[in-house]
DOMAR-146784 format. One line per field, with one value per residue (C-alpha): z, y, x. Coordinates in nm, 3 decimals. Example, Ala and Ser with C-alpha at 12.3 -4.5 7.8 and 13.67 -1.06 7.14 Angstrom:
2
z	[0.780,0.714];
y	[-0.450,-0.106];
x	[1.230,1.367];
***
This chain:
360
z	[-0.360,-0.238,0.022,-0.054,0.090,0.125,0.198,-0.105,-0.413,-0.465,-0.802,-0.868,-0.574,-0.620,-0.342,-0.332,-0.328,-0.090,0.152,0.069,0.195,0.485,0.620,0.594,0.709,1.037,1.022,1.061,0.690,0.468,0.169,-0.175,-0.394,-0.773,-0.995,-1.345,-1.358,-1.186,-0.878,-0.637,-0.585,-0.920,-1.035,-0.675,-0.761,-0.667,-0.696,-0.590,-0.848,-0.807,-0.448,-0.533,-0.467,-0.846,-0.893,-1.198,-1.336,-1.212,-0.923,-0.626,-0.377,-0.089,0.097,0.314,0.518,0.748,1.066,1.113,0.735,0.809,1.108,0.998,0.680,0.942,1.105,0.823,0.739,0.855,0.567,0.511,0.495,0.159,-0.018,-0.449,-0.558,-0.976,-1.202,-1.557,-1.800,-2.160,-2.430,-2.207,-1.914,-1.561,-1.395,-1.068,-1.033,-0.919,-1.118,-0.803,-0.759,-0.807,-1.157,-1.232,-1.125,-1.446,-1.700,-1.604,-1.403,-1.126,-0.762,-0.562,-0.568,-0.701,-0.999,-1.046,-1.050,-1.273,-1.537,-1.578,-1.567,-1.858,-2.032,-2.013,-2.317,-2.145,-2.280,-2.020,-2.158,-2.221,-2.505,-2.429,-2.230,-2.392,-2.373,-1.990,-1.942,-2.135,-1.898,-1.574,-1.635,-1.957,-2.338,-2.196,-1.901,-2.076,-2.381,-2.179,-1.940,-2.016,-2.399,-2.555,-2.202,-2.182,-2.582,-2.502,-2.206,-2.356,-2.776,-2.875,-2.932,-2.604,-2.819,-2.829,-2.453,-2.232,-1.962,-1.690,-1.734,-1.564,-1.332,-1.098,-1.190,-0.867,-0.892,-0.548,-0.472,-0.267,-0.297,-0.252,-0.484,-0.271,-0.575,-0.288,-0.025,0.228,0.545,0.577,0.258,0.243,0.110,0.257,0.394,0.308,-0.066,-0.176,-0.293,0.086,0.175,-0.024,0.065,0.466,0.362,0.211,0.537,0.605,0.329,0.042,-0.289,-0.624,-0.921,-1.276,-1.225,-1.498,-1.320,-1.669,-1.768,-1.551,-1.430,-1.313,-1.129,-0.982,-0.879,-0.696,-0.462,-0.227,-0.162,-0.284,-0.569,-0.542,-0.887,-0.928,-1.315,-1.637,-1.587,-1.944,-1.974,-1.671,-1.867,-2.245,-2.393,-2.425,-2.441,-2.657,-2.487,-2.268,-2.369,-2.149,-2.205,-2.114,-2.050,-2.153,-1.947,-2.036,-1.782,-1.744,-1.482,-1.465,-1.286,-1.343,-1.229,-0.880,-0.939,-1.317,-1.257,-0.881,-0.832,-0.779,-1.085,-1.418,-1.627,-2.017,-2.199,-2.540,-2.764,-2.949,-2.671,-2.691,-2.319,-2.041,-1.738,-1.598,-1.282,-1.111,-0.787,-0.570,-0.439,-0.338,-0.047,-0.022,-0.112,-0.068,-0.317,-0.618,-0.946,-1.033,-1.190,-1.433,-1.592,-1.901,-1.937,-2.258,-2.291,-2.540,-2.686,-2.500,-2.614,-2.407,-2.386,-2.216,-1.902,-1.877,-1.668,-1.703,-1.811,-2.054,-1.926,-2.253,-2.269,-2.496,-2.200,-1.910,-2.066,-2.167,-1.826,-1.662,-1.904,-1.670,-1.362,-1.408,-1.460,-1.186,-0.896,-1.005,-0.897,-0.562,-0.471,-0.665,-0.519,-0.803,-0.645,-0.803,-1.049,-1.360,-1.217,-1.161,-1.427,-1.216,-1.145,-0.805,-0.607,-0.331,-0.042,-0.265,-0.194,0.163,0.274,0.163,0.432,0.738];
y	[2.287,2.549,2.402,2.407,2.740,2.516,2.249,2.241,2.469,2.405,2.486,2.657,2.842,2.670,2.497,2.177,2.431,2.633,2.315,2.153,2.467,2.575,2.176,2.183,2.575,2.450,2.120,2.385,2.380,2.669,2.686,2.883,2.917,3.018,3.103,3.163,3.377,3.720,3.587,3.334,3.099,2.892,2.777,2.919,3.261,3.569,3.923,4.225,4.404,4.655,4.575,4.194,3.903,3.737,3.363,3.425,3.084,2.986,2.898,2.756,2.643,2.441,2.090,1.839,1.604,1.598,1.833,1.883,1.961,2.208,2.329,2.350,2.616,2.841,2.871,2.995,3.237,3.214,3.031,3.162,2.854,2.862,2.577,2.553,2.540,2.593,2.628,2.464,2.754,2.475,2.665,2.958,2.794,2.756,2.416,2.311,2.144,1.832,1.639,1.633,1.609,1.988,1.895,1.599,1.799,2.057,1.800,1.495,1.651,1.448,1.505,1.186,1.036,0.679,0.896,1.024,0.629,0.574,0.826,0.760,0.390,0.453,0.713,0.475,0.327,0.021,-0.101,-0.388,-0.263,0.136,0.169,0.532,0.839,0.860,0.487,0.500,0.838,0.694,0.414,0.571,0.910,0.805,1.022,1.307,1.409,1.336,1.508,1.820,1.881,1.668,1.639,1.977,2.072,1.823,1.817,2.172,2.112,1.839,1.982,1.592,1.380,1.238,0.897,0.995,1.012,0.771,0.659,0.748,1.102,1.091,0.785,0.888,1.073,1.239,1.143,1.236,1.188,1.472,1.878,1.921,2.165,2.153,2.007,1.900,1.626,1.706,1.844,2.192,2.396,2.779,3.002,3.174,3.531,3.680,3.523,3.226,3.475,3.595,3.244,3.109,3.362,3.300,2.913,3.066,3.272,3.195,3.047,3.273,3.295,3.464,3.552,3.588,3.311,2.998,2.694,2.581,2.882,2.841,2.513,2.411,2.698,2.685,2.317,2.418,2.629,2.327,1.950,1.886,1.957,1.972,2.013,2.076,2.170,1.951,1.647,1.597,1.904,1.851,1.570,1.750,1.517,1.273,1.052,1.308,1.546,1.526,1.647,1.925,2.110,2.461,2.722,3.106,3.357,3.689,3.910,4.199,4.454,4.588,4.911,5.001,4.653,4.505,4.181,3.990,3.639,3.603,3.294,3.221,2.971,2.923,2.606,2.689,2.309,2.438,2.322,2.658,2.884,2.883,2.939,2.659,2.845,3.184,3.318,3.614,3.621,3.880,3.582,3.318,3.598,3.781,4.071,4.428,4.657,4.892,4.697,4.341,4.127,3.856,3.553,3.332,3.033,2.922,2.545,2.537,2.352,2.344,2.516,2.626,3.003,2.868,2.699,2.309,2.335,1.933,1.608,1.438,1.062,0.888,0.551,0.697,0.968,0.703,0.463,0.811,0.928,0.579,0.600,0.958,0.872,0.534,0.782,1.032,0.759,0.725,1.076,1.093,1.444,1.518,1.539,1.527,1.654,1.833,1.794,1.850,1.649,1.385,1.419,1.368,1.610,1.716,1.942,2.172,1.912,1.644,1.834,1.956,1.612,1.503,1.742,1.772];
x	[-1.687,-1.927,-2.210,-2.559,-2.727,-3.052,-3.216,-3.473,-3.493,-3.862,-4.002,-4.307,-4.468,-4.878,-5.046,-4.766,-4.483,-4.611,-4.730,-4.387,-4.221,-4.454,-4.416,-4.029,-3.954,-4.166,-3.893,-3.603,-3.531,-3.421,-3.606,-3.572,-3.909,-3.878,-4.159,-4.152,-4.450,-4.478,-4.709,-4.730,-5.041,-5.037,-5.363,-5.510,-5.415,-5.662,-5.668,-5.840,-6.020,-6.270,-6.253,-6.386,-6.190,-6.121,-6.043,-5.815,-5.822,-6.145,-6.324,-6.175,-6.381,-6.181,-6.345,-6.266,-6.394,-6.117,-6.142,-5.772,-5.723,-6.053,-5.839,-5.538,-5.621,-5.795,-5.511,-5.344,-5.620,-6.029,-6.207,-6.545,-6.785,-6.928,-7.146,-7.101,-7.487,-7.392,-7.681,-7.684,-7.786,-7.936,-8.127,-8.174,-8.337,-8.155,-8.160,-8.017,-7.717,-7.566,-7.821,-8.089,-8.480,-8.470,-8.300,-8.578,-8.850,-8.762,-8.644,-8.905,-9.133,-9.136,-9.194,-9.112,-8.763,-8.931,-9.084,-8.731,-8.545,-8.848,-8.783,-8.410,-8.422,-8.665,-8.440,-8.103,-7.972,-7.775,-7.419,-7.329,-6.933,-6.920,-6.664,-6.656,-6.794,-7.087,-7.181,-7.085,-7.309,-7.588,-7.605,-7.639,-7.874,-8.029,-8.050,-8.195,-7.993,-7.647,-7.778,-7.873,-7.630,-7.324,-7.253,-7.228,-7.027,-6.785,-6.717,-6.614,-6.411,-6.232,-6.231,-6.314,-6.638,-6.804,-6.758,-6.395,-6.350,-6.266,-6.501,-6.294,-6.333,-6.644,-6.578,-6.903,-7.154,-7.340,-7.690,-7.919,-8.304,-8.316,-8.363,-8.035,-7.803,-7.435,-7.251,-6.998,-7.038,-6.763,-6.852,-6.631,-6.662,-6.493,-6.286,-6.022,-6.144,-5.798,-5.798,-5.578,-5.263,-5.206,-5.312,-5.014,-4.820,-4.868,-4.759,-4.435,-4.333,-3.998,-3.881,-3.700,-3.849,-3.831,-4.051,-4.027,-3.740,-3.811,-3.586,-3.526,-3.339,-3.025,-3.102,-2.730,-2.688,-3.023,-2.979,-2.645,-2.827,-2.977,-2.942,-3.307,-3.513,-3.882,-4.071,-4.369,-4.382,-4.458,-4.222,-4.231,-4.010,-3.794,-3.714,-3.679,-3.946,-3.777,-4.080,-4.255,-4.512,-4.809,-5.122,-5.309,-5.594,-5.622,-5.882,-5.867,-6.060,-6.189,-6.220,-6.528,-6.597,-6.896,-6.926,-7.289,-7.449,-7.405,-7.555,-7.561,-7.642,-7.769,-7.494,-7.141,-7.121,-7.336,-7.216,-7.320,-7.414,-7.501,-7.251,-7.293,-7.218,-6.812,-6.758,-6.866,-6.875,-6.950,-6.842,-6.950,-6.696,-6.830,-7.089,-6.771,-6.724,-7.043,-6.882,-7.088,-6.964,-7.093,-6.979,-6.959,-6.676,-6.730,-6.518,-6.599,-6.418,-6.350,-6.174,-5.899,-5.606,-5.295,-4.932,-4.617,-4.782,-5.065,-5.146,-5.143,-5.474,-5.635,-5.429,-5.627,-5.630,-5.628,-5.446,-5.140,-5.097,-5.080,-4.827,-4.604,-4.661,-4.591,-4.213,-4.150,-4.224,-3.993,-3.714,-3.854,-3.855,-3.445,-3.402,-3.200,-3.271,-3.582,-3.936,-4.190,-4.540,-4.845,-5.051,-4.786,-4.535,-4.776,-4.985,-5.306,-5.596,-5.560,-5.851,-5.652,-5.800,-5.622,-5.266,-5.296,-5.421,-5.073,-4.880,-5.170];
***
């Protein structure tokens, strides 16, 4: 019998597959890294267009709290320090975001944090047991915040009724009484000065890897190549469905470069929370890197329903989901020589802090 030519055949080269390999190459471990798509980076991919730095599948905005994490991804690359102040864009008028006294001041008002508590306690419609996301939201910021900023958004995000949602979508809602727009509260926020793709790709030195190479394909032969499996897809399909299939949802982005303007929207980010405006958010990416250039490159993100040509972007948490998920992983923690690590193979939103945290 032929031996293994390596350690781990990790699949899918995203932020876990990349960590996974850069932490076990650095153990004296021989790695191979296939992707199914023709780049690396996953969900964290970026490209150069026009000389600006584009987030293709939306904006990525690393934090931590944690100064070895924060030290340990500038070694990689220098992270330019960067703080995520979106703006709410309702019935044509811009509003600050995270809901702050900035945000109270131009729905209520009010000037004084105590004014603020005031007008919100007023506002609340109280359910002592929310039944659903929009109970839940009505109870902590009230009719006219949720009806503002959060329902027509997240109906779109999510392509069901706020009453149809589970509460634990939106477990925490941040609420401050200051002037303070960082939508973030951990203490290092950047992005890498290089771009994530030669970010990744300085995680994946040393290790081999190949693109445009689907594991599921030739998955015996693939498997022969090393002792270990790491996967990092959908485990529903490592596992054929057996269980029947997870819901996702997905988001589609259009793309538009702008030669003739250098500066559309003023911001990085500009969340959209009219129900009848079809895309959520708006990104104009020359601001993530302060980039000085003639031109201007713009994304709209519009939510949409999951299929196998798409991307499996958010796990919808719904109580069905969980138990199907729960049915997976029973089988996945049976697996000898399988890691199962991301957010497809665990069927859990994970920000990019979230995954490095587990290797650092």
């Amino acid at each position: 019998m032929t031996r293994p030519k390596y350690d781990y055949l990790i699949v899918g080269a995203g932020l876990y597959g990349a960590m996974f390999a850069h932490t076990a190459t650095l153990q004296g471990k021989k790695c191979l890294v296939i992707e199914k798509n023709n780049h690396i980076g996953g969900y964290c991919y970026t490209e150069n267009v026009h000389g600006i730095e584009v987030h293709k599948f939306g904006a990525h905005i690393f934090r931590t709290n944690s100064k070895k994490v924060w030290n340990f991804v500038n070694s990689i690359c220098e992270f330019v320090p960067f703080i995520n102040s979106p703006l709410a864009d309702c019935q044509g008028k811009i509003y600050n975001l995270p809901f702050n006294m900035n945000t109270f001041n131009q729905v209520f008002g009010t000037t004084t944090p105590a004014a603020a508590k005031e007008a919100i306690e007023r506002d609340k419609v109280v359910f002592d047991n929310p039944r659903n996301l929009e109970e839940h939201c009505l109870s902590i910021v009230g009719r006219r915040i949720y009806e503002m900023f959060i329902k027509g958004y997240t109906e779109k995000q999510w392509g069901k009724k706020c009453t149809e949602l589970p509460a634990s979508i939106m477990k925490r809602i941040p609420i401050r009484y200051t002037f303070d727009n960082n939508y973030f509260n951990e203490k290092y926020q950047g992005i890498p000065k290089c771009g994530y793709t030669e970010f990744i790709a300085r995680l994946l030195l040393g290790s081999n890897f190949a693109l445009g190479t689907d594991f599921f394909d030739d998955s015996e032969r693939l498997s022969s190549l090393a002792r270990n499996i790491v996967y990092t897809g959908p485990i529903d399909k490592f596992y054929n469905y057996r269980f029947g299939k997870l819901d996702y949802r997905s988001v589609r982005f259009k793309e538009t470069y702008l030669p003739d303007v250098d500066n559309l929207q003023g911001n990085a980010v500009i969340n959209y929370t009219d129900s009848h405006v079809p895309y959520t958010r708006m990104i104009e990416h020359k601001h993530f890197l302060k980039t000085q250039c003639n031109g201007t490159v713009l994304s709209y993100e519009f939510p949409c329903d999951y299929n196998e040509n798409g991307s499996p972007c958010y796990p919808i948490p719904t109580e069905g989901n969980l138990m199907k998920y729960a049915k997976y992983k029973a089988l996945a923690d049976k697996e000898p020589n399988v890691v199962f690590g991301g957010r497809l193979a665990e069927y859990k939103y994970y920000s990019m802090n979230d995954i490095i945290e587990q290797f650092v």
